[in-house]
N, C-alpha and C positions, 0 to 999 in steps of 0.2 A: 101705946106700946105695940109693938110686931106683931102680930098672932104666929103660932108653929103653924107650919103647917100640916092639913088633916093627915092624919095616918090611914094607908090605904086598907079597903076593905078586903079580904082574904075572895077569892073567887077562883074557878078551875072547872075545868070541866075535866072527866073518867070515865073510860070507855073502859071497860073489862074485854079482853081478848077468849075467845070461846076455846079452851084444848083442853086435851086430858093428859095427867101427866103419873107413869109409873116411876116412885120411884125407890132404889134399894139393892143393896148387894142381891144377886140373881133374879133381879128385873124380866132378865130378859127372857125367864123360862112360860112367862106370860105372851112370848108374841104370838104363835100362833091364837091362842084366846083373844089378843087383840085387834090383828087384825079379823079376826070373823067379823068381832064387832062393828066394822066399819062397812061390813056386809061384803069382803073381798074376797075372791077367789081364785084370781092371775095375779099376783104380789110380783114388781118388776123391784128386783134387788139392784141399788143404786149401789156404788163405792168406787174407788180410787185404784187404781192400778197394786198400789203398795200394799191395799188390802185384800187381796183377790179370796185369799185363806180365809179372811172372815167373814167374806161376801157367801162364799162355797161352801159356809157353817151355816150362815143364815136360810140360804136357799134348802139343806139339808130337814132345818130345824121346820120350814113352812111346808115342806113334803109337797104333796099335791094341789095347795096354795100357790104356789111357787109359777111364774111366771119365765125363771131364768132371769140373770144377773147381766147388769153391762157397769162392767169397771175401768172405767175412762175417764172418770170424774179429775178435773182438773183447777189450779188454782184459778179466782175470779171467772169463771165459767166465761170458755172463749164460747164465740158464737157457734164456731164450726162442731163443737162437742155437745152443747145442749142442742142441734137441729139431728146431732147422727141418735143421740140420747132419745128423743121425742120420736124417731123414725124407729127405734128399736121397741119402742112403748107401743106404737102402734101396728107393730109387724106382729109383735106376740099377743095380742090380745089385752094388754095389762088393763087392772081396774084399781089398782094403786101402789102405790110405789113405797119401798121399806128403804130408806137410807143410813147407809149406816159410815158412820165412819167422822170425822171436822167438817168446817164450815164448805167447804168444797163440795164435798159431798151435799148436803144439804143444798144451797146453793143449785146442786144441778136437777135434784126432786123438784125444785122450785120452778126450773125453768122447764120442763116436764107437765107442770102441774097449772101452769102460766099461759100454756096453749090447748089443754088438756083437760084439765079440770079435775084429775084425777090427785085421789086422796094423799095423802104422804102422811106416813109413820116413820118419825125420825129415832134413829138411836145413836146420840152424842159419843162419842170417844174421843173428843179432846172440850176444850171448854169456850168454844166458837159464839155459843149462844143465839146462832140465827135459828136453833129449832122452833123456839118462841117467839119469829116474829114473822110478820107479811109482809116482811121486804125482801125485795131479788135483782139480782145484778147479773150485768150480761158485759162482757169484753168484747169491742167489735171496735176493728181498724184503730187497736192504739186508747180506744177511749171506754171506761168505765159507764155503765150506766146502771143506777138503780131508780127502783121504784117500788108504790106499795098496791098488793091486790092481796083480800080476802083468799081467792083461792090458794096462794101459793102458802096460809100459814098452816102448818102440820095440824094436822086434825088429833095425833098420840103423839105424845115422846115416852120413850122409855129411858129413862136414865139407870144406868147399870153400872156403879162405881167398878165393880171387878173390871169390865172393859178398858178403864183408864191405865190399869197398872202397866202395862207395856210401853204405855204412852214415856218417851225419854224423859227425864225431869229436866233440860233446856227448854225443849218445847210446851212440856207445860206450864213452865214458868212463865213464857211469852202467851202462851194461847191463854191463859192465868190474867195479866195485866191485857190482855184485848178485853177480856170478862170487863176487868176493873174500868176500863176504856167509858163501858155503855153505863154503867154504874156514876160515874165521873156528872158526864156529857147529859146525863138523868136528871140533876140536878141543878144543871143551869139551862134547863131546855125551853123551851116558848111553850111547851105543851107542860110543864110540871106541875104538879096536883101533890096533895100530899101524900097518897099511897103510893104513888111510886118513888115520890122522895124517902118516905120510910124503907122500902124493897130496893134503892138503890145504895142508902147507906148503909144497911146490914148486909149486903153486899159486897162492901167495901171494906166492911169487919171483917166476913168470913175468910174470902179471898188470901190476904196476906200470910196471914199466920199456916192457913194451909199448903202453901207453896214452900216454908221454908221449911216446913218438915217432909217434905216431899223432895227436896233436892238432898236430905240428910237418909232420908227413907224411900225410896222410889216407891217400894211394895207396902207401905202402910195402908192400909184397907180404912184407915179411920180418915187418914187426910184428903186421898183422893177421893172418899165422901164428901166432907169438906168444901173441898176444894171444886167438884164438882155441884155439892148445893148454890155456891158463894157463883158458878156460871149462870145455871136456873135463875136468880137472882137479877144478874144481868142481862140475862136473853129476855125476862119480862121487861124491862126497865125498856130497852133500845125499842122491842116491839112494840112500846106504848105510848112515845112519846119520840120527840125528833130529836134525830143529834145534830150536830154544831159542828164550829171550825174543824175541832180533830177527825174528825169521820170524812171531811171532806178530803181535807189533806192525805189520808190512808187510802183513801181509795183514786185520788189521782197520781200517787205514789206509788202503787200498786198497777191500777192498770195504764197506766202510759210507761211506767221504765221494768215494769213486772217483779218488783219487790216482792219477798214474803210477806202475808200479809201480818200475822202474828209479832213476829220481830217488828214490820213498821210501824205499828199501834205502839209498843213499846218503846220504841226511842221518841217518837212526837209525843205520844201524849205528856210529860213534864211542861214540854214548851208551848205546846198547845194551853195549858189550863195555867203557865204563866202570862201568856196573853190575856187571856181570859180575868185576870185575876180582881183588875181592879174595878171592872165593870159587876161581878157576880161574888161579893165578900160573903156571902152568906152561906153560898154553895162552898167558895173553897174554905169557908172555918166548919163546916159540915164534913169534906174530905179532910181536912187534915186531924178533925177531932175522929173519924175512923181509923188513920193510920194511927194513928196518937206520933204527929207529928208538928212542928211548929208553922211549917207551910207546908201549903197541898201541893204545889210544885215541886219544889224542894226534894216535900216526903218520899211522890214516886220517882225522883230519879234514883233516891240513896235506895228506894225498894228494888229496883229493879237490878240498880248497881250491887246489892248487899246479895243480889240473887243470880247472879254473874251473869244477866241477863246483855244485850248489845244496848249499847247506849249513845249510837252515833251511827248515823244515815253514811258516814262513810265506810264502816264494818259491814252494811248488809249491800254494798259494791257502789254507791251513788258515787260520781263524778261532781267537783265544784261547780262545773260550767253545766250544771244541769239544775240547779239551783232556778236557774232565773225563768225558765220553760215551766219547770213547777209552778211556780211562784203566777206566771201568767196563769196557767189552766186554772188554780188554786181559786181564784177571784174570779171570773167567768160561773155564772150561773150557781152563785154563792148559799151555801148554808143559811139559814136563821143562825145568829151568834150575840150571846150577849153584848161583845163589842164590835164595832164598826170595822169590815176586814176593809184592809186595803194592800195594796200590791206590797207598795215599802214594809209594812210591816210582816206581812207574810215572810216577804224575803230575809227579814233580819230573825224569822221566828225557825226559817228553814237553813240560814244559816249557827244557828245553835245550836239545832239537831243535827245538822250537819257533822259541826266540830265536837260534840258533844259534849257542851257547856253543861255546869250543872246550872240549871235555873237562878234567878233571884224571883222574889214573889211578886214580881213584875215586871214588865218591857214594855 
């Protein structure tokens, strides 16, 4: 008779990532006490143009801490803004950097921090998730690049749900399902262990339900909790282990045709993790038993859809005949991916997201 054959032996390796993390309605009345702790005393204030008011609150709140603010931080961090960012770090003195503001923001402490060495104390105000990881991206001539270094992971985060409330409920909806994104891509990773697959599907709990009371409530205090643990969640998950197809796709998406990045996470990822589907069964009956939904595919299009969220690479401005330029870079210097990428199939996974198919639990 046959023999079955052996069932494999469970095996993983887990690196624990070193940060401290405040968190809590009026979090933030701790920064000054925090940073001392890092032994700082020139605090160079990161943020975004959009936030200049809460960059000029933080600078206030560090008083003679206070290094002075540069608010220029921009999406996927062009080359030319982290080299003026790092010259302004070094003109003032700084000995570590408060960032505050989404993943841009973050992003630019990083690339700061990348030639620099200097500390970063992140304070999240959308649900980006890069405060918790060592990975950093740089946009030069058209092309995306990332990478992981020690130095650039935040040394504190403050998570300070009051900060999210301003945050628009589209945008957090989409900066919501980016969270859900590292969460996702956690669980069919080449690096997955079982603590982060636990941290990544309670993640995948929290997430949802908080966004939709959050598009009925913008100012509910309890969702944007919520909502903002269910990020925490996923900013561990992405920082500890490797993502896959969909991350690759978002970020050549992103920096070659300069998509937002939040909305493009949100329209690929369904089709992304229908690709994925029939190589990684275990991961997608893990998401879709978190959506409580009958496929993991499927569940995040209807989530995203149900959350008037964009669901089609042609809404956030893609052109058809851009398809196929993607589709090359897409494959070129490819992810780790449960399944085997190939061009043809990228191109029919970007022409869905494209048209904005709802999935089937495979392609």
């Amino acid at each position: 008779m046959p023999t079955s054959a052996p069932k494999a032996v469970l095996s993983f390796l887990y690196e624990a990532l070193p940060s401290r993390v405040v968190f809590g309605a009026g979090a933030l009345d701790a920064l000054t006490e925090e940073v001392a702790k890092l032994g700082a005393s020139r605090a160079l204030v990161v943020c975004a143009p959009e936030q200049r008011a809460m960059g000029a609150d933080i600078v206030l709140k560090l008083g003679a801490r206070s290094a002075g603010v540069f608010d220029g931080a921009m999406m996927h961090v062009p080359i030319d803004v982290a080299q003026a960012a790092r010259e302004k770090a070094r003109r003032v003195g700084a000995d570590c950097c408060v960032a505050i503001g989404g993943g841009s923001t973050t992003g630019l402490a990083k690339a700061i921090a990348l030639t620099s060495g200097l500390p970063i104390l992140a304070i999240p105000t959308t649900y980006a998730g890069s405060e918790m990881t060592p990975i950093w991206g740089l946009t030069e001539g058209g092309l995306k690049k990332t990478g992981r270094d020690a130095r650039v992971l935040p040394k504190t985060v403050i998570y300070d749900p009051a900060l999210t409330l301003s945050l628009p409920a589209a945008l957090s909806v989409t900066s919501g399902i980016n969270a859900i994104a590292h969460c996702v891509e956690a669980l069919y990773s080449k690096d997955a262990n079982p603590i982060i697959s636990l941290i990544a599907e309670e993640g995948l709990r929290a997430m949802p339900g908080a966004l939709g009371e959050i598009v009925k409530r913008p100012s509910d205090l309890d969702a944007r909790s919520r909502a903002l643990y269910g990020a925490w969640l996923g900013g561990v998950s992405l920082g500890a282990v490797g993502m896959a197809l969909h991350h690759k796709l978002c970020h050549t998406l992103g920096g070659t045709f300069n998509f937002p990045h939040a909305e493009t996470h949100t329209v690929v990822l369904p089709h992304a993790v229908a690709y994925n589907a029939s190589a990684a069964r275990e991961a997608m009956d893990r998401i879709a038993r978190a959506l409580g939904a009958d496929s993991a595919a499927a569940g995040l299009y209807d989530l995203a859809a149900s959350l008037g969220a964009p669901v089609s690479l042609a809404s956030l401005g893609m052109r058809r005949e851009q398809i196929e330029q993607a589709a090359e870079l897409a494959v070129q210097n490819p992810y780790y991916n449960p399944r085997p990428v190939t061009r043809e199939g990228v191109r029919k996974l970007l022409e869905n997201a494209f048209d904005g198919t709802r999935p089937a639990d495979s392609v």
